[in-house]
N, CA, C and O of each residue as an XYZ file, in Angstrom:
340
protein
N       0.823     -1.173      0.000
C       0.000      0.000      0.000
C       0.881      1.256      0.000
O       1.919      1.318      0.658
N       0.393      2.312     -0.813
C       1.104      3.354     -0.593
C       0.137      4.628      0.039
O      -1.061      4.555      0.313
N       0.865      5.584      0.155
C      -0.246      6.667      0.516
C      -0.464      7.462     -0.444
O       0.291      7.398     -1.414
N      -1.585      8.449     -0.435
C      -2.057      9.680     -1.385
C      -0.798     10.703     -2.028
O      -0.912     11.163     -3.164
N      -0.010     10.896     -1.462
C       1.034     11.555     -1.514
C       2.349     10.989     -2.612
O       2.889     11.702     -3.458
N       2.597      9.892     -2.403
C       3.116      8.737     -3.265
C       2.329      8.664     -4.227
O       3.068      8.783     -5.203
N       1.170      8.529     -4.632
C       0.628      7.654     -5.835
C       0.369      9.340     -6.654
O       0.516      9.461     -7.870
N      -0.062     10.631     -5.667
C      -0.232     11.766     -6.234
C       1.284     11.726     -7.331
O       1.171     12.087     -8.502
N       2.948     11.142     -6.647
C       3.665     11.564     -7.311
C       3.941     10.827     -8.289
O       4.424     11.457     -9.230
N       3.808      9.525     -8.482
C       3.577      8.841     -9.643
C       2.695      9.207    -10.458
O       2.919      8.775    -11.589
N       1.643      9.915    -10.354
C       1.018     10.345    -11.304
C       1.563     11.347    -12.008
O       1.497     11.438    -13.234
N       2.235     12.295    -11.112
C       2.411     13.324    -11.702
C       4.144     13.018    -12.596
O       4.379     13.860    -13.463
N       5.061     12.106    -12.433
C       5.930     11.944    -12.935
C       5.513     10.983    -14.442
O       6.052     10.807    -15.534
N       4.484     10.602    -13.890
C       4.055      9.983    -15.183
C       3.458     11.223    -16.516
O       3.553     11.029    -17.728
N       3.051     12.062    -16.062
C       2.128     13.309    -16.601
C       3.522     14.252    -17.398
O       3.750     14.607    -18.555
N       4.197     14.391    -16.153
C       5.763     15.302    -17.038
C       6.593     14.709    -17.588
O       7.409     15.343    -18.257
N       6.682     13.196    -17.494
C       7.362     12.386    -18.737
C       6.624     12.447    -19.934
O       7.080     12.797    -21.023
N       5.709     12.168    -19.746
C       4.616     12.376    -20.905
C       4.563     13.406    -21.737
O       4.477     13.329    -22.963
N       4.631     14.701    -20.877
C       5.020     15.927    -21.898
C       6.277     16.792    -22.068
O       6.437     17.826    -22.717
N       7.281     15.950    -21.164
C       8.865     16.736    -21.832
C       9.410     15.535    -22.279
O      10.240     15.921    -23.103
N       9.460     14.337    -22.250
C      10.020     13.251    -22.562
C      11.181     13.150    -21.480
O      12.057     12.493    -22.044
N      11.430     13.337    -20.752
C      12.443     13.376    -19.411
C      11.976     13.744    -18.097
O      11.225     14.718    -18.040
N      12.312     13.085    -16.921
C      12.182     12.726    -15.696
C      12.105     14.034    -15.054
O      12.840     14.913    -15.505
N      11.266     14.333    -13.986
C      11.442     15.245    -13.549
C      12.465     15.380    -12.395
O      13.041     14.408    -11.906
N      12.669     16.812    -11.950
C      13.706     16.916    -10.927
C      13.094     16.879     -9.305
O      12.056     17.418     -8.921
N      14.087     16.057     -8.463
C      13.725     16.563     -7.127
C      12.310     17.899     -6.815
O      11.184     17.921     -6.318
N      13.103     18.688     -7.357
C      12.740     20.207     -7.116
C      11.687     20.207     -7.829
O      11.205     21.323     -7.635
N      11.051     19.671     -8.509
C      10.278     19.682     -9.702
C       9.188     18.806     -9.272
O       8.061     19.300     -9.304
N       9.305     17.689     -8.904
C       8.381     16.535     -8.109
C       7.874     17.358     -6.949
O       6.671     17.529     -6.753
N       9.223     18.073     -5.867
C       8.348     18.734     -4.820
C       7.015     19.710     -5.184
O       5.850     19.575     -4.811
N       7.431     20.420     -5.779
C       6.602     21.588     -6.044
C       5.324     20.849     -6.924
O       4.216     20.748     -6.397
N       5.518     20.469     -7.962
C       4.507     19.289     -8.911
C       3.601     19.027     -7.784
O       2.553     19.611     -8.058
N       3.492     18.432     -6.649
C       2.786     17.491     -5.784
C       2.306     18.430     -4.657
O       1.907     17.814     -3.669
N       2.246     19.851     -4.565
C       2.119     20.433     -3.428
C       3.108     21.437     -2.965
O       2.721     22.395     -2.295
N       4.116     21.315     -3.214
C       5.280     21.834     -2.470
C       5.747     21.577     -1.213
O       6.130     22.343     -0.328
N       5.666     20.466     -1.258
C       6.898     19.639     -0.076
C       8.055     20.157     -0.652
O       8.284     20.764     -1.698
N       8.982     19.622      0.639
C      10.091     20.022      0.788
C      10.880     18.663     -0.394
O      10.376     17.540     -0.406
N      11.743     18.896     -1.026
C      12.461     18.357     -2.143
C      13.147     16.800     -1.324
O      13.352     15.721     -1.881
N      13.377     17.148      0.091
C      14.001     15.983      0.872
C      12.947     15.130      1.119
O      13.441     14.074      1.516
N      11.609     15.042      1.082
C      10.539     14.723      1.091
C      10.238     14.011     -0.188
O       9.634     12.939     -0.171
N      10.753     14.733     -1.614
C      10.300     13.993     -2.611
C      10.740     12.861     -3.023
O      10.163     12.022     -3.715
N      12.557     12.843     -2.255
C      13.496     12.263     -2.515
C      13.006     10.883     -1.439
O      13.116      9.719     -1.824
N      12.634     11.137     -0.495
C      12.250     10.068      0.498
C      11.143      9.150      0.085
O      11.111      7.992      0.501
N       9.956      9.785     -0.971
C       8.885      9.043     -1.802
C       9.636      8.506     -2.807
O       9.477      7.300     -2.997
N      10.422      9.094     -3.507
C      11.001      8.278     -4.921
C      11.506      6.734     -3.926
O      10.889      5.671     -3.843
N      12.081      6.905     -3.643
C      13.172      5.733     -2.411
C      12.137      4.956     -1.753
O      12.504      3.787     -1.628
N      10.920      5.185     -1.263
C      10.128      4.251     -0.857
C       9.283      3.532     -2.205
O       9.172      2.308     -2.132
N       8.862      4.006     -3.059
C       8.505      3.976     -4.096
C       9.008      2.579     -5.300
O       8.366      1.667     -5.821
N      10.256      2.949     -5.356
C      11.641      1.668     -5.605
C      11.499      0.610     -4.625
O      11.295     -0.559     -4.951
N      11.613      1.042     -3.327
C      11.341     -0.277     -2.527
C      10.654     -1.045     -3.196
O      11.169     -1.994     -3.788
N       8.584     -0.639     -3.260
C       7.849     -0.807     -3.123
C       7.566     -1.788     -4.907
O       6.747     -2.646     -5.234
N       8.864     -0.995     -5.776
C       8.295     -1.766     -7.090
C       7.280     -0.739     -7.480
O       6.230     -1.360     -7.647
N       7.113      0.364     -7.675
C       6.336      1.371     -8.411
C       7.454      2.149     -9.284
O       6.816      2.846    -10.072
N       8.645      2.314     -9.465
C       9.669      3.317    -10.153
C      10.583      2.400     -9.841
O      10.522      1.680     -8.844
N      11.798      2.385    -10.994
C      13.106      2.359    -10.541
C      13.991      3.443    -11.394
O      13.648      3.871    -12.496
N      15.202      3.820    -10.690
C      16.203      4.742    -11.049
C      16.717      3.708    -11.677
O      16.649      2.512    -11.395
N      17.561      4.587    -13.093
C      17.946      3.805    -14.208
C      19.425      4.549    -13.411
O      19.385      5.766    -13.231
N      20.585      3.832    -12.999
C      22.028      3.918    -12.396
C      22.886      4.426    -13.422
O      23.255      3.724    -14.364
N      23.178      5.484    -13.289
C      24.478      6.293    -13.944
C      23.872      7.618    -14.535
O      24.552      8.414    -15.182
N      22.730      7.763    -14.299
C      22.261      8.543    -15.395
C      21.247      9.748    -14.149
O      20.744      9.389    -13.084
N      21.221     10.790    -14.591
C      20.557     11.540    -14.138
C      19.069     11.947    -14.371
O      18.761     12.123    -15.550
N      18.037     12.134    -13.368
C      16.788     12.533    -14.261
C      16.182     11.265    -14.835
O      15.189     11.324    -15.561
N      16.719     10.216    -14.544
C      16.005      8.572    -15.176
C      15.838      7.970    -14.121
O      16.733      7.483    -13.429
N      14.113      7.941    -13.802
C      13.294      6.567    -13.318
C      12.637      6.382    -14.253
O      12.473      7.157    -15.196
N      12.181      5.334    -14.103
C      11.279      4.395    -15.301
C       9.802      3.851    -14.323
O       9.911      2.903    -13.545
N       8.754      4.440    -14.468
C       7.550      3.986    -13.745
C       7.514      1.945    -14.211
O       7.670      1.527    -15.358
N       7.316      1.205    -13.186
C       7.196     -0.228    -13.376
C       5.847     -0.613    -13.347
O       5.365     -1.560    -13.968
N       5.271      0.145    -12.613
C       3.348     -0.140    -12.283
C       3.334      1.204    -11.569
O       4.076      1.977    -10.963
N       1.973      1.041    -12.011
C       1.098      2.088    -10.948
C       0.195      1.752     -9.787
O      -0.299      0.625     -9.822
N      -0.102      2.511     -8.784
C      -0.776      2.080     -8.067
C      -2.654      1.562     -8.413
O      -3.546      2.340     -8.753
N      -2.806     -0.132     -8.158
C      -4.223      0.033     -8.013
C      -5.047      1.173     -7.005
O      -4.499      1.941     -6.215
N      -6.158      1.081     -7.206
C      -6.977      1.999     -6.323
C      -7.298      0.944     -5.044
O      -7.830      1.687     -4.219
N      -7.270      0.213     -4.727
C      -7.257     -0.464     -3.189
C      -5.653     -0.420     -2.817
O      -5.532     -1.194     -1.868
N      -4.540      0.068     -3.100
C      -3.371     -0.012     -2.770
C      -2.775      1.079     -2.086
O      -1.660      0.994     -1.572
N      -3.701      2.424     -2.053
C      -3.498      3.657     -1.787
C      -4.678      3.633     -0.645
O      -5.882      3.377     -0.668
N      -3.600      4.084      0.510
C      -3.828      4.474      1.712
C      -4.369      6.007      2.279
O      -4.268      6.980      1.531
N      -4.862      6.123      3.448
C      -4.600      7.523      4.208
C      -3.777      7.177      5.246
O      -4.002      6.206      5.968
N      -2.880      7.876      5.361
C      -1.464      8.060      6.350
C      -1.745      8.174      7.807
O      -1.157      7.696      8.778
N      -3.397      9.360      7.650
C      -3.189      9.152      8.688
C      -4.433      8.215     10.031
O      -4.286      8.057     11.243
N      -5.183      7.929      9.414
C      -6.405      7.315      9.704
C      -6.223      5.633      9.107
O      -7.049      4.775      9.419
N      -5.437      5.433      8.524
C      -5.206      3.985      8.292
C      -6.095      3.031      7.506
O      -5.972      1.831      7.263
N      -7.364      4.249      7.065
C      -8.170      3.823      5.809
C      -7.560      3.954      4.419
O      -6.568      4.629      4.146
N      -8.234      3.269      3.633
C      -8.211      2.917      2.174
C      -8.932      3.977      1.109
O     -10.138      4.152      1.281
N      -8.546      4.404      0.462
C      -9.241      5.600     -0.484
C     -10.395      5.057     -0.805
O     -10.420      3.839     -0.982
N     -11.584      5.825     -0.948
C     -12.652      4.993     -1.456
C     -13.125      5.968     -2.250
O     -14.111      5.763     -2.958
């Protein structure tokens, strides 16, 4: 399961690959999703990889590759421990 916040940023990295043909930045994901703090975005990409939703392509800058997206029973609330409905 991921949370709203996570699947918000897969969407949205999916949305700016889509229209620049390249990955967005830290700085670019923060603000994209709300404007969290960039150490924040970096902490979703990294759980994200865990999780098998993105992986960073190694050597290269600006390259994850989305692997799946989140189903809609897979996305959480963080803080109530319910399921999006």
């Amino acid at each position: 399961m991921i949370t709203e916040n996570q699947e918000k940023l897969i969407r949205f990295i999916e949305k700016f690959m889509s229209d620049n043909n390249y990955c967005p930045s830290y700085r670019e994901m923060a603000k994209g999703i709300g404007g969290i703090a960039q150490s924040n975005a970096h902490r979703m990409v990294d759980c994200l990889e865990k999780r098998g939703f993105i992986r960073r392509i190694k050597g290269t800058s600006r390259a994850l590759e989305i692997i799946r997206t989140p189903k809609y029973d897979q996305v959480s609330c963080p803080h109530c421990g319910a399921k999006k409905e």
